[in-house]
N, C-alpha and C positions, 0 to 999 in steps of 0.2 A: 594361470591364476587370474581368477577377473573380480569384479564386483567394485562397490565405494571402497572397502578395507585395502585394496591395494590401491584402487586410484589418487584415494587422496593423499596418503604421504608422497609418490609419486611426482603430481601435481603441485602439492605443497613446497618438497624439494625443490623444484622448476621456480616457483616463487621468489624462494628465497636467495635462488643462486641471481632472479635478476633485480632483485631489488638493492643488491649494493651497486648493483655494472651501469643502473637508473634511479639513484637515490628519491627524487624528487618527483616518481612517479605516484600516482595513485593506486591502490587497489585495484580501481577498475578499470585502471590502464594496464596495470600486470595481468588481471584477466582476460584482455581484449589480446593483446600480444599473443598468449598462449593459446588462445581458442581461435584467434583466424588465421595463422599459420600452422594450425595442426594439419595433418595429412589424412586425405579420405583412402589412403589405402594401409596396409600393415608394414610389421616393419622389413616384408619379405619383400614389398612391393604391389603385394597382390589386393583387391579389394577386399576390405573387412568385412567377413560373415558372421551369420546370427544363427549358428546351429548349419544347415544345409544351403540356408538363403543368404540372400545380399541383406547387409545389416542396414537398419534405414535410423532416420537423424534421432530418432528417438532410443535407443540402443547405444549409439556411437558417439552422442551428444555433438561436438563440433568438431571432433578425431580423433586421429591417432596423434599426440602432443608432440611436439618436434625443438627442444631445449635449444639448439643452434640458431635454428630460424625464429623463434621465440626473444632473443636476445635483440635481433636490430626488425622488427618487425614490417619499418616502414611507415606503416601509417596506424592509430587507433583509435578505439570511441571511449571517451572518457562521460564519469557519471559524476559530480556532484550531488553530495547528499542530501540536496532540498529536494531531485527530481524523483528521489526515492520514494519520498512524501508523498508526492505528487501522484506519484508511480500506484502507491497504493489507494491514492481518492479514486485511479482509474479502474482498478479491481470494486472498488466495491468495498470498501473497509471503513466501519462505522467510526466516528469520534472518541468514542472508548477505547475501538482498539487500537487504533494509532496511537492516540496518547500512552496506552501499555508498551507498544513498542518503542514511541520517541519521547515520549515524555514532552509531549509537543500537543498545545492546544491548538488543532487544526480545522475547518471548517472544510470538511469535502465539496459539500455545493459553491461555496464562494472559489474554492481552488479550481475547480473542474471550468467555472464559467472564467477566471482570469487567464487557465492556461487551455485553451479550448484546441484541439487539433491536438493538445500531447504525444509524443512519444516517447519512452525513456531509449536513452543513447544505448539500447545494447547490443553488443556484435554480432547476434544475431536476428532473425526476424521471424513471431510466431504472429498467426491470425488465424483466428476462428469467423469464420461467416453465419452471422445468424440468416433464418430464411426471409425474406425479399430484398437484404443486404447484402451484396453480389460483389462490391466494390471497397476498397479500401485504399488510405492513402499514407503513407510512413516514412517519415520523415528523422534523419538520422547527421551527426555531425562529424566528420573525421580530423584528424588532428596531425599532423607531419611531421614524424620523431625522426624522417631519415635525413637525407641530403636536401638541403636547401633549395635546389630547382627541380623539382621532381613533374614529373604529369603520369597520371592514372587514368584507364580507359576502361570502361564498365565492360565484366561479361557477363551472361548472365543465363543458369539453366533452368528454362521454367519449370515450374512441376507442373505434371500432368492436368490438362482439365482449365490451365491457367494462365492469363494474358501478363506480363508483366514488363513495365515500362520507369527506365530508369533517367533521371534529368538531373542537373547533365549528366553527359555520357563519359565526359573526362572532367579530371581535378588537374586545373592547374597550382603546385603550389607556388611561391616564392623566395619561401624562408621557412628556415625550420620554428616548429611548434604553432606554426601557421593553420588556423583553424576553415574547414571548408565543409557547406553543407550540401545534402540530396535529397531527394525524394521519389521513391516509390511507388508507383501506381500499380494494386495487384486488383487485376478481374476476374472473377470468376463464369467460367462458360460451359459451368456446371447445374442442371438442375437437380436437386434436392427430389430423388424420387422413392427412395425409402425411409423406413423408420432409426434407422441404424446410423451414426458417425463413420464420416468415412475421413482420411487425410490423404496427402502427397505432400511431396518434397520437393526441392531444389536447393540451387545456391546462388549467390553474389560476389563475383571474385571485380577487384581494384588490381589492375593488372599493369605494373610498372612499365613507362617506354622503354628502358633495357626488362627486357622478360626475364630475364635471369637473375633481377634486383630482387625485385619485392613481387607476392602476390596475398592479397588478405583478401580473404575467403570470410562468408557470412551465410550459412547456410538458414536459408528457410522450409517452413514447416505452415502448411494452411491444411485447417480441418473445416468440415461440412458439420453443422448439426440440425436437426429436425426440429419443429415443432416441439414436438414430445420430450424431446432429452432437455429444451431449455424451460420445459416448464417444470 
């Protein structure tokens, strides 16, 4: 059985079992836990398929959900509700319609220039390359819900076609709920030679100094678009 109709009670379930075990979490601290300790394979072991093929991040969204490791996740990216705001000056979302949504008199232009370089915290990472835009820069915050001296060491599988450079390479924490930031450098070493969108994948795994502790996965998604498609 697959589809949204079974995943989200599912999902939902998962939620609720950890919002009493973490009273004091956010939303989108319960989502960040659930989606980067999901597992890229099924629950046989084997890699998740899409019919005959290997299932790719759009299909499989950030995994197969794993309620155990969900629970003490380690590390996550939490959101505050102004960045959502924000979030949407970055999409492109006129004054009206944020107001329909937040009920919030917002100025996108004054937002966009005070919060310049934005990225909303979220566990995972999408980007689109428009054409002579090759480069991009993402910036993200993690947060330490586990053991008080923890350090983290980046790994990182590039998607095809794509350079990408992570800084730093470790999180030292010190304390729990200790907040630590990164940055992202993804290249493109792709040229743009048809009319058609093309993408690839990878991921970002924070890979605990005991390996066997924690690992939060962040899987990225970068698409190509033409000329044509963005006009």
């Amino acid at each position: 059985m697959l589809g949204t109709s079974m995943a989200c009670p599912h999902v939902g379930g998962i939620a609720a079992l950890i919002h009493p075990a973490h009273p004091t979490w956010t939303p989108a601290t319960i989502k960040s836990a659930i989606m980067t300790t999901a597992e890229i394979t099924d629950h046989s072991g084997r890699p998740i398929m899409d019919g005959d093929k290997l299932a790719g991040v759009f299909t499989t969204g950030a995994g197969n959900v794993n309620p155990e490791r969900a629970i003490n996740p380690g590390l996550v990216y939490d959101i505050r509700p102004d960045e959502y705001i924000t979030h949407l000056c970055t999409l492109g979302y006129t004054k009206s319609e944020i107001f329909t949504i937040t009920h919030r008199n917002v100025s996108s232009h004054e937002t966009l220039l005070e919060k310049r370089g934005f990225s909303i915290n979220y566990p995972s990472i999408s980007v689109m390359f428009k054409p002579r835009k090759m480069s991009k820069v993402i910036k993200r915050q993690l947060t330490n819900v586990g053991s008080p001296s923890s350090i983290y060491s980046v790994e990182v599988v590039e998607p095809e076609g794509l350079k990408v450079r992570v800084k730093p390479q470790r999180l030292i924490f010190k304390y729990t709920n200790q907040k630590l930031s990164y940055r992202v450098w993804i290249i493109s070493r792709k040229k743009i030679t048809t009319q058609n969108m093309s993408s690839t994948q990878g991921h970002l795994i924070w890979v605990h100094s005991d390996k066997g502790f924690s690992r939060v996965r962040s899987p990225i998604s970068v698409t190509w678009a033409s000329k044509k498609q963005q006009q």
